[in-house]
C-alpha positions as CSV (number, residue, x, y, z in Angstrom):
1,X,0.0,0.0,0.0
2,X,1.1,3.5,-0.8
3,X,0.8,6.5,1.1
4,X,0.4,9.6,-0.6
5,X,1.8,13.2,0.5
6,X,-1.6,14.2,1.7
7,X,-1.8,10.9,3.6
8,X,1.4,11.2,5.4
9,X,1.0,14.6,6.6
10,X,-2.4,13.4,8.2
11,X,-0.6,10.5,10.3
12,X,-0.3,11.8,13.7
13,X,3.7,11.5,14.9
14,X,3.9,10.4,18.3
15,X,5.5,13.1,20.7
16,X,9.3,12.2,21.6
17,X,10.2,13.7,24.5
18,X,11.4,12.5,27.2
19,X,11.4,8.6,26.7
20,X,14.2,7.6,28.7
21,X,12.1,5.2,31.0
22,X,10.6,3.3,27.9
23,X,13.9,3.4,26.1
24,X,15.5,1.9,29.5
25,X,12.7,-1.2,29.1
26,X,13.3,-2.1,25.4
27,X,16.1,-3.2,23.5
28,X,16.2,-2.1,19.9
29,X,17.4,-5.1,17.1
30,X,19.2,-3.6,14.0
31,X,20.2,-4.6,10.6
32,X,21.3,-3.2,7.4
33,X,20.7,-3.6,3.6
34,X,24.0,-2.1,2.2
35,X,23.9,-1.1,-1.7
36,X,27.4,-1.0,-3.2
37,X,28.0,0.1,-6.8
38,X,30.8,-2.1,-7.9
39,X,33.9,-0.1,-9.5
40,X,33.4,-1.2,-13.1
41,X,33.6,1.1,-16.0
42,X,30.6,-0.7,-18.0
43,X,27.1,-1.7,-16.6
44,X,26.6,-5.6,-15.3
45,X,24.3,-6.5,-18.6
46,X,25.8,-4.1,-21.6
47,X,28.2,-1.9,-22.3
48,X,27.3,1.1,-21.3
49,X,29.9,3.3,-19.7
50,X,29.1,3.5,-15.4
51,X,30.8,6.5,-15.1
52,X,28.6,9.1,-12.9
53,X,28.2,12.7,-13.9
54,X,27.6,12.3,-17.5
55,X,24.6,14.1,-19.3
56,X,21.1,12.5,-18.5
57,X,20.0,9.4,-20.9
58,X,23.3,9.2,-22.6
59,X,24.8,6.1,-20.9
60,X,22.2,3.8,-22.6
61,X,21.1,1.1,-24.5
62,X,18.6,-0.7,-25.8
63,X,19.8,-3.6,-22.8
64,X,19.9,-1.4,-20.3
65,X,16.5,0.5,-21.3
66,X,14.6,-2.6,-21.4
67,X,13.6,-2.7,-25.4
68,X,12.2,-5.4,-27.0
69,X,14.4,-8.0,-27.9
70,X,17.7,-6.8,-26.4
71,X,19.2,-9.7,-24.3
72,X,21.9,-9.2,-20.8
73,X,25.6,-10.3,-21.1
74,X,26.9,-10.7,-17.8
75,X,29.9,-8.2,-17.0
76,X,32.6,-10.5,-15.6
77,X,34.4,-7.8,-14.0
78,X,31.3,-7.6,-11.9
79,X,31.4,-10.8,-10.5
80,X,34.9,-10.5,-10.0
81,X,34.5,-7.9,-7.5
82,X,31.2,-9.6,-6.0
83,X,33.5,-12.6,-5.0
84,X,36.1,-10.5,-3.7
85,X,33.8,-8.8,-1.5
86,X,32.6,-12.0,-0.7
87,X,35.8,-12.7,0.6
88,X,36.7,-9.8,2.4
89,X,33.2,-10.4,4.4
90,X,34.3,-14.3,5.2
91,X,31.0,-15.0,3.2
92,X,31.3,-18.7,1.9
93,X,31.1,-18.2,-2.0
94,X,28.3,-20.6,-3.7
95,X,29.6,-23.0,-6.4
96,X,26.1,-22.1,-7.7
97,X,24.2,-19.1,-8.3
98,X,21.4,-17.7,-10.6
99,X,20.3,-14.2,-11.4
100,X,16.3,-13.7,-10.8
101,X,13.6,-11.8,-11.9
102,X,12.2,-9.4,-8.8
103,X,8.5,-7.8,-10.6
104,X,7.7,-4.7,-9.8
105,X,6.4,-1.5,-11.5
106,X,8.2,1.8,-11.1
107,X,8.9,4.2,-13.7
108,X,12.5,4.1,-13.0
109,X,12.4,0.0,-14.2
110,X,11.8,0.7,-17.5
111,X,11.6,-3.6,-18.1
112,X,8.8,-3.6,-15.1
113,X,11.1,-6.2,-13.3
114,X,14.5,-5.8,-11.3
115,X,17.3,-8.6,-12.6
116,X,18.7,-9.5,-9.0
117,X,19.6,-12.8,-7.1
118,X,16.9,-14.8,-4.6
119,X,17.2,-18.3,-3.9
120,X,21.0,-18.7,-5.1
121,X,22.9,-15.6,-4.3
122,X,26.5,-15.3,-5.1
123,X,27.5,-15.7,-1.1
124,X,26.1,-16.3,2.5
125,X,27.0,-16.7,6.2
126,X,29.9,-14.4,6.6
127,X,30.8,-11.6,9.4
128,X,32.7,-8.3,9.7
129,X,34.2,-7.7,13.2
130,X,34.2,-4.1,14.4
131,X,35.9,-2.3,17.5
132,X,32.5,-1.1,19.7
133,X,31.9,-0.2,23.6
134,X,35.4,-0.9,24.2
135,X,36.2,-4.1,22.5
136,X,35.5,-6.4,19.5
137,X,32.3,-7.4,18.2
138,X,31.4,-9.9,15.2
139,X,28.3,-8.8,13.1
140,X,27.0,-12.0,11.2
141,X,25.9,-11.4,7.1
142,X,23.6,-13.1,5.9
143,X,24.1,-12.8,2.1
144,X,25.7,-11.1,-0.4
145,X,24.0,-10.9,-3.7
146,X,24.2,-9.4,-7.3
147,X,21.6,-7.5,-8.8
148,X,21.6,-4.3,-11.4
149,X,20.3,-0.6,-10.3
150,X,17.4,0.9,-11.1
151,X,17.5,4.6,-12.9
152,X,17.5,7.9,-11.1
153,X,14.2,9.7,-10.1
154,X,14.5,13.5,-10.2
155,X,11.4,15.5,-8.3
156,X,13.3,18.7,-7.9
157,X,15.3,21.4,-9.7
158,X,13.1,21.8,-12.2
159,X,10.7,24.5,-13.2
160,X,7.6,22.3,-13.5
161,X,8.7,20.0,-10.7
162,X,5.5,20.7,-8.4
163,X,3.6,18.7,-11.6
164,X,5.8,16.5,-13.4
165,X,9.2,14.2,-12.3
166,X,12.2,13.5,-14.7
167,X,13.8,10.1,-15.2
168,X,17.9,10.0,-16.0
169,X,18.6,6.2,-17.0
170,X,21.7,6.4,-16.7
171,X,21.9,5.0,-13.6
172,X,20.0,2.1,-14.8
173,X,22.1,-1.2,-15.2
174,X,25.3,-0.1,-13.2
175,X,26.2,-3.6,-11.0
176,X,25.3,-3.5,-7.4
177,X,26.0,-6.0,-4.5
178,X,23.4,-6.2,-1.5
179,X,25.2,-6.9,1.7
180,X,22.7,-7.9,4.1
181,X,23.5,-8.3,7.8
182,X,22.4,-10.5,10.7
183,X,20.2,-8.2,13.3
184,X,22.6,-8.0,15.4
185,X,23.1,-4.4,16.5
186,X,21.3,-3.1,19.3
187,X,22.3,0.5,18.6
188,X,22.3,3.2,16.1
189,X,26.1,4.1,17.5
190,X,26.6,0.0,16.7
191,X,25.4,0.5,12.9
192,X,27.3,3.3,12.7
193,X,30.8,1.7,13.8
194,X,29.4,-1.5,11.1
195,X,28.6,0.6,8.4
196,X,32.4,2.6,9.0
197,X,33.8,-0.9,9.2
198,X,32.1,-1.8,5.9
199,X,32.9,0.6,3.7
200,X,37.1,0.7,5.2
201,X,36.9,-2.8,3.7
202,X,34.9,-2.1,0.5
203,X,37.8,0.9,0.2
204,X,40.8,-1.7,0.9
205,X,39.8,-4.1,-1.8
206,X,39.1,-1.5,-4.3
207,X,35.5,-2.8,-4.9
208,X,33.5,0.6,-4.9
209,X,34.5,3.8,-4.4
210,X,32.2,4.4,-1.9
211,X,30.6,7.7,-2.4
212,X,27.4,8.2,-0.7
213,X,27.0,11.6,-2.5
214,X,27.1,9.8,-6.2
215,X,24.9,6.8,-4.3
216,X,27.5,4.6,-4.8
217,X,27.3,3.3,-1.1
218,X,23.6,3.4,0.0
219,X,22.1,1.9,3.3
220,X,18.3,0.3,4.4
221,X,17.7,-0.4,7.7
222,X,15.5,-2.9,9.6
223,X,14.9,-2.1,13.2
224,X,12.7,-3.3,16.0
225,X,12.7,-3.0,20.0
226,X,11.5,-5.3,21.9
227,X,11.6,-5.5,26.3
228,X,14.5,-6.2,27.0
229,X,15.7,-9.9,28.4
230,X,13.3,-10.9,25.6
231,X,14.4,-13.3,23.3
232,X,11.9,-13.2,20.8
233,X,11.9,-9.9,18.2
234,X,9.8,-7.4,17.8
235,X,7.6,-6.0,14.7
236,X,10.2,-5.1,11.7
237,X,10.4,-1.7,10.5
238,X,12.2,-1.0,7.2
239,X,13.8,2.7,7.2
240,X,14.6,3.8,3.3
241,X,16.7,7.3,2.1
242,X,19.3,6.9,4.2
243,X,22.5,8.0,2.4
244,X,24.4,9.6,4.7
245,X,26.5,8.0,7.9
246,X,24.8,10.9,10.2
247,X,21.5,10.5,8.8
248,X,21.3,6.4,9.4
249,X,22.2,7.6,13.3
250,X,19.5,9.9,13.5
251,X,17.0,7.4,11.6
252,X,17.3,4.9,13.9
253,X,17.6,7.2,16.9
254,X,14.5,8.3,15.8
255,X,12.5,5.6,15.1
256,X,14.0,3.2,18.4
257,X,12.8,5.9,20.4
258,X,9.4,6.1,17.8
259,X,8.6,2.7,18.6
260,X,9.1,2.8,22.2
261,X,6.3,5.4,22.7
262,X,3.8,3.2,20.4
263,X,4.3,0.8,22.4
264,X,4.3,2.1,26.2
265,X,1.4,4.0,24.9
266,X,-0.5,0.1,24.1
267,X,-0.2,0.7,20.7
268,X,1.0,-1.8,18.1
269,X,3.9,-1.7,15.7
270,X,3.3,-1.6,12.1
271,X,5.1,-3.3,9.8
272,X,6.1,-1.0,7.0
273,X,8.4,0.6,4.9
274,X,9.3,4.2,6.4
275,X,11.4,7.3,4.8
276,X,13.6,9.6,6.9
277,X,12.7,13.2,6.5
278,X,15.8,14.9,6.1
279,X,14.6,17.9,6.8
280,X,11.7,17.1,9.3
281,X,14.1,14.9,10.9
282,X,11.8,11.9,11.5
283,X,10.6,8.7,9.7
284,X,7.8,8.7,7.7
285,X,5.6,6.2,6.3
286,X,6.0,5.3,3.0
287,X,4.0,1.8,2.1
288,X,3.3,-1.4,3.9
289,X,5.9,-3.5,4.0
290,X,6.5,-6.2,1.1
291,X,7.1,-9.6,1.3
292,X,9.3,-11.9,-1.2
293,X,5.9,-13.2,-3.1
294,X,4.4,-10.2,-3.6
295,X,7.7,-9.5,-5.6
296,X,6.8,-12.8,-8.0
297,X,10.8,-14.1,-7.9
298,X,11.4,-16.4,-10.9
299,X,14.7,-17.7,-12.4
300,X,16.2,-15.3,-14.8
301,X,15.9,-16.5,-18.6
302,X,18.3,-15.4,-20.6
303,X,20.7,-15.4,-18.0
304,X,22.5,-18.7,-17.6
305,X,23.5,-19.8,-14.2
306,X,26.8,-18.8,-12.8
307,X,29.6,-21.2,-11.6
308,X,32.2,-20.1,-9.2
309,X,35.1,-22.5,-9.8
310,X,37.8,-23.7,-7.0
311,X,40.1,-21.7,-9.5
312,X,38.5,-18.6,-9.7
313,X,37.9,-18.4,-6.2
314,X,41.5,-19.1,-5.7
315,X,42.5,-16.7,-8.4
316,X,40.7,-13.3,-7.3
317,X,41.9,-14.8,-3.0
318,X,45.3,-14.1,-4.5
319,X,45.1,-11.1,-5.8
320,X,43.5,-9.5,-2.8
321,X,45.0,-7.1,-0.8
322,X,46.1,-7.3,3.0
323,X,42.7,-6.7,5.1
324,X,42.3,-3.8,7.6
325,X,42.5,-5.6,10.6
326,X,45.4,-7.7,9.5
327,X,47.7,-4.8,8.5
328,X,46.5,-3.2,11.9
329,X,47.8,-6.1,13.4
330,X,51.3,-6.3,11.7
331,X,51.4,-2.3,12.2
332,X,51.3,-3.6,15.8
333,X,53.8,-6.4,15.9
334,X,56.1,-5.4,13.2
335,X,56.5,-1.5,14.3
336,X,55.7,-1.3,17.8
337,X,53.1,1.0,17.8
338,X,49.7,1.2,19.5
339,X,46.5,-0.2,18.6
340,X,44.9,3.6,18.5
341,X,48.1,4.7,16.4
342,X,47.9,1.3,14.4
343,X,44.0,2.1,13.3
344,X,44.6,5.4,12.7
345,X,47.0,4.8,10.2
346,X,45.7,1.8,9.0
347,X,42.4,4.1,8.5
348,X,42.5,4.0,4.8
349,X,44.8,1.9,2.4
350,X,47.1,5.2,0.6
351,X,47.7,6.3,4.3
352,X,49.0,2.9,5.6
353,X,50.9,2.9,2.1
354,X,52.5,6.1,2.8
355,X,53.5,5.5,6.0
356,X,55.2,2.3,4.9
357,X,56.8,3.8,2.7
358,X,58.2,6.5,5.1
359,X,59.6,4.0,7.4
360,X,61.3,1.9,4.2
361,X,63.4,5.1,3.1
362,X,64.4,4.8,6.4
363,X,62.5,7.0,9.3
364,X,62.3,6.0,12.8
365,X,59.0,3.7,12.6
366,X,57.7,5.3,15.8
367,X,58.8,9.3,14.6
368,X,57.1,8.6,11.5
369,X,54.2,8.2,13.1
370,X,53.5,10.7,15.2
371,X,54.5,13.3,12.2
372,X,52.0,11.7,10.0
373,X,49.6,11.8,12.6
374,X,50.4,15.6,13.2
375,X,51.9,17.6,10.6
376,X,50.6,15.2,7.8
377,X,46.8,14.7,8.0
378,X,47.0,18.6,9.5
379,X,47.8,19.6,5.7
380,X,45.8,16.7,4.1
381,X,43.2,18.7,6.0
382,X,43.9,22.0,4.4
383,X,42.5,20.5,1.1
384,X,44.8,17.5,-0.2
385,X,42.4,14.6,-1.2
386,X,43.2,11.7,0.7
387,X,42.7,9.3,-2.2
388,X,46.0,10.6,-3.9
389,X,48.4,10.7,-1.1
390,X,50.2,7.6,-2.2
391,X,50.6,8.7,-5.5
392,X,50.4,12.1,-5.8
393,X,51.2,13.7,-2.3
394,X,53.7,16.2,-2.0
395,X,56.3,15.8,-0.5
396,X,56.6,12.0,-1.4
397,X,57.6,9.5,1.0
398,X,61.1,9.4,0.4
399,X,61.0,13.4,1.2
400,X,59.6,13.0,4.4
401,X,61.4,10.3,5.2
402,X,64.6,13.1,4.2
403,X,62.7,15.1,7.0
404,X,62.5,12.4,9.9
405,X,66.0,11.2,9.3
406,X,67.8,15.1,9.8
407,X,65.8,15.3,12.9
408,X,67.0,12.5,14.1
409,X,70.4,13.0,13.3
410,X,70.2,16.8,14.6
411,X,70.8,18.3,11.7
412,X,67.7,19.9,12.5
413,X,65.2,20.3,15.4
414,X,61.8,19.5,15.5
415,X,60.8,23.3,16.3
416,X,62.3,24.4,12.7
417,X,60.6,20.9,10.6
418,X,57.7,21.9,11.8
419,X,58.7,25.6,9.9
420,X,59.8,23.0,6.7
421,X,56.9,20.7,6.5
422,X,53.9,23.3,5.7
423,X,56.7,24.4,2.8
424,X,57.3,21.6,1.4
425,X,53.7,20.1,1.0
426,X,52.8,23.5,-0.6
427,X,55.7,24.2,-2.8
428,X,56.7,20.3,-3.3
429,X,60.1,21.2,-2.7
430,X,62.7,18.8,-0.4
431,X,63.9,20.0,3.1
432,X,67.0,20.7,1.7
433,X,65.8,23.0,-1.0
434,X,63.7,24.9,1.3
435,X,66.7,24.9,4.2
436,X,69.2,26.8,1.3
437,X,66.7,28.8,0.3
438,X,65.6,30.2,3.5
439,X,68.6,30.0,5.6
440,X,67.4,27.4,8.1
441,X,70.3,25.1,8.6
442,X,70.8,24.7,12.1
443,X,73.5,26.5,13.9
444,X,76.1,24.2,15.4
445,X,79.0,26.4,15.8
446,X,79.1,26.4,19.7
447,X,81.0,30.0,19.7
448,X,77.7,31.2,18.4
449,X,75.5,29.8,20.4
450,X,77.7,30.9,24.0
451,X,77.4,34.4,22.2
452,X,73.7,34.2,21.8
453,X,73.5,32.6,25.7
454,X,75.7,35.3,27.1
455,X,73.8,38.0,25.7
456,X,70.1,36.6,27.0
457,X,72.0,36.3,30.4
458,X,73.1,39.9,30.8
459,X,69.7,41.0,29.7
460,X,67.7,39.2,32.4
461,X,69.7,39.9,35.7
462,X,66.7,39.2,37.9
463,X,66.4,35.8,36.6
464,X,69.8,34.6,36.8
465,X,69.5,35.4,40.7
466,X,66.1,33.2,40.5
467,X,68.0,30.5,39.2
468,X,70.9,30.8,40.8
469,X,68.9,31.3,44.0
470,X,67.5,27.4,43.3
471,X,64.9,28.0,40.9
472,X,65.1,25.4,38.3
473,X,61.8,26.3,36.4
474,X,63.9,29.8,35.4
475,X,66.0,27.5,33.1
476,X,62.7,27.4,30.7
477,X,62.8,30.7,30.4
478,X,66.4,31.6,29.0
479,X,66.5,28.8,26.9
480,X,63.0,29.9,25.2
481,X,64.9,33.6,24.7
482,X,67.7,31.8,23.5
483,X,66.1,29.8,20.6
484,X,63.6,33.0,19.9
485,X,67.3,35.1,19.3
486,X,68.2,32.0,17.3
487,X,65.0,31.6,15.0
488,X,64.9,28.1,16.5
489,X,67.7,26.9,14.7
490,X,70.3,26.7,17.2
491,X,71.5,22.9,18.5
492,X,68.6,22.4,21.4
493,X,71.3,20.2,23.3
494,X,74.2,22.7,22.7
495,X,72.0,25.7,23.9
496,X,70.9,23.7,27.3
497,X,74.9,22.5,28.1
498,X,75.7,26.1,27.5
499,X,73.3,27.6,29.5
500,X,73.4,25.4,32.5
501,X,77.2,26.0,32.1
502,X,77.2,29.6,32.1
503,X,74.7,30.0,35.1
504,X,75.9,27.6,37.4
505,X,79.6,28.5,36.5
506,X,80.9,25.1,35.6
């Protein structure tokens, strides 16, 4: 059943204020329905370019358009990066699987049926493990399947919008996986941190690109509470138009605390399919909820079935890359770090890359680090897309690596490679460069710096009696004024010996 505008406004919201008490009674149950574009440059079924951004209804075909007569040619690169995913998720990959026909009108399914995966999907019983409430929790998957996308509705933007909607098919026919979880969250924070740990992994293995603004990563959820100690679940409520991280939080925040008040109030749950109101910031009801026959599921046609060999699976298990938690791991063992300085390197594939590459031109593993920690993701910040720092980020590895080292060595301090650093990821220019051409070297000629430290001395009288009267703390001071008259590039070691030298009289 379908609601229409005027019906939706009429449905009274319930009042969620303060809930905590009925909210402290029942436990909600949460999963996900994850929609992942996989990074192909053609559709699943023809050849029409994926690429988003293009003109409207110029990416198609008579295939993807549903015409008469046109018949679907599997992409192979698609099911490639379906069985990797598989994979990555510890889903166990089906010798057997079959494409289906899912029937169901909607102007943007121009053949009037969906061609997705039912009975035999590519993959099922997996689990992603994810750091929550201070430890490690294992979310079960249920499935992974194939299935094509449908085209893009457009009810806004255009003059005669508040009358008519526009279609852009060229959306239509891009390959999508559905990920579908377990229920096993029992918070929004939960599908949050499963959703982050998702898409890290999606990211490693190079299967999508991720971009919730281009709805390449989009996200249903199924939620329910029930009193808690109860074993048995409560009534499902799907929650649609959730493309945003922030926005699946506040959805289910929402519509836990939603069904709550139904039901201290004696109400009943209704099983249904609900939209979150971006700007309303609430769920709203959108139809009743479907079930599997009222979609009429039969075996795809002209579609044979597909057979994942011992090979192939082998094959595409070879050529994945080292998992997340794995290389968090290693970061652990291998460079001694922490587990919080382990995951956030490890955050995203170019980063650990970059830091590994750091520490092979020869940095101080633990130095390298904290810089990229600091001074690096402080400039990626500035505006430096995270995607090329491998590649493309300026200064490279073996620069920074340059940097770390001369610190180390003293041939600089850390005061004046902080001054460097900013330089060199704006101008792409060494350390060395930038040292000549601004006159940074450090100064190491220890008649210069006793001039320097005689001169702050004289100047500050008063403190020199502080000091010498047994305040230590004084020493802060002079050797601050001494590296200010210096620019910070005097020897931090020289300037202390010569200091505590010339006040104590040594």
């Amino acid at each position: 059943m379908l609601y229409s505008p005027h019906q939706m406004g009429a449905i009274a919201q319930p009042e969620l204020g303060a809930v905590s008490g009925a909210l402290a009674k029942y436990e909600p149950v949460i999963g996900l329905e994850v929609h992942v574009q996989l990074a192909t440059n053609t559709k699943v079924f023809c050849g029409c370019s994926s690429r988003f951004g293009d003109p409207p209804n110029t990416n198609v075909c008579p295939v993807c358009l549903g015409l008469p007569g046109s018949l679907p040619v599997l992409n192979r690169r698609a099911l490639e990066l379906a069985i990797r995913a598989s994979l990555a998720l510890h889903l166990e990959v089906q010798a057997v699987s079959r494409f289906a026909r899912k029937n169901y009108f909607y102007p943007d399914l121009p053949k009037g049926y969906q061609i997705s995966q039912y009975e035999l999907p590519v993959a099922l019983r997996g689990w992603l493990e994810l750091d929550f409430g201070g430890g490690r929790k294992r979310i079960g998957i249920t499935r992974l399947h194939m299935e094509e996308d449908a085209a893009k509705n457009m009810h806004e933007g255009f003059t005669d919008s508040a009358t008519k909607s526009y279609i852009d098919y060229n959306r239509c026919g891009t390959p999508l996986v559905e990920i579908v979880s377990e229920p096993d969250m029992r918070a929004p924070e939960e599908a949050h941190a499963y959703l982050t740990a998702l898409k890290q992994v999606l990211l490693y293995c190079e299967i999508s690109d991720c971009n919730m603004e281009e709805g390449s990563l989009r996200c249903d959820a199924n939620v329910s509470v029930r009193p808690r100690g109860q074993s048995k679940f409560g009534q499902k409520v799907e929650v649609k138009n959730l493309n945003s991280f922030r926005y699946l939080q506040k959805a289910l925040e929402y519509e836990i605390r939603r069904q709550a008040e139904v039901l201290e109030s004696g109400g009943n749950v209704d099983q249904e399919t609900r939209l979150w109101n971006v700007n309303g910031g609430r769920t709203e009801p959108m139809r009743s909820k479907e079930f599997a026959h009222d979609y009429r599921y039969f075996p795809e046609p002209d579609l044979l079935p597909l057979h994942a060999t011992p090979a192939m699976i082998a094959m595409i298990r070879d050529e994945m890359p080292e998992l997340p938690d794995a290389r968090r791991a290693r970061f652990i063992s291998q460079y001694g770090l922490t587990p919080y300085d382990a995951a956030v390197l490890t955050d995203s594939r170019s980063l650990a890359k970059f830091y590994e590459d750091v520490v092979r031109e020869g940095s101080n593993a633990k130095l390298a680090a904290n810089w990229i920690q600091t001074e690096v993701l402080r400039e990626m910040k500035k505006g430096s897309p995270e995607g090329a720092l491998a590649e493309e980020f300026k200064p490279t590895a073996k620069e920074l690596a340059l940097l770390l080292i001369a610190i180390e060595k003293g041939t600089i301090n850390a005061a004046m490679a902080k001054r460097i650093f900013p330089l060199m990821f704006e101008f792409g220019k060494s350390a060395a460069e930038i040292v000549k051409e601004q006159g940074l070297s450090q100064i190491q000629d220890t008649g210069e710096i006793e001039r320097v430290c005689r001169e702050v001395i004289e100047k500050n009288p008063d403190n020199v009696a502080k000091f010498r009267g047994g305040n230590e703390g004084v020493f802060k001071f002079f050797v601050g004024q001494v590296m200010r008259a210096a620019r910070g590039q005097a020897d931090p070691q020289a300037v202390n010996d010569t200091l505590r030298r010339l006040l104590t009289g040594a």
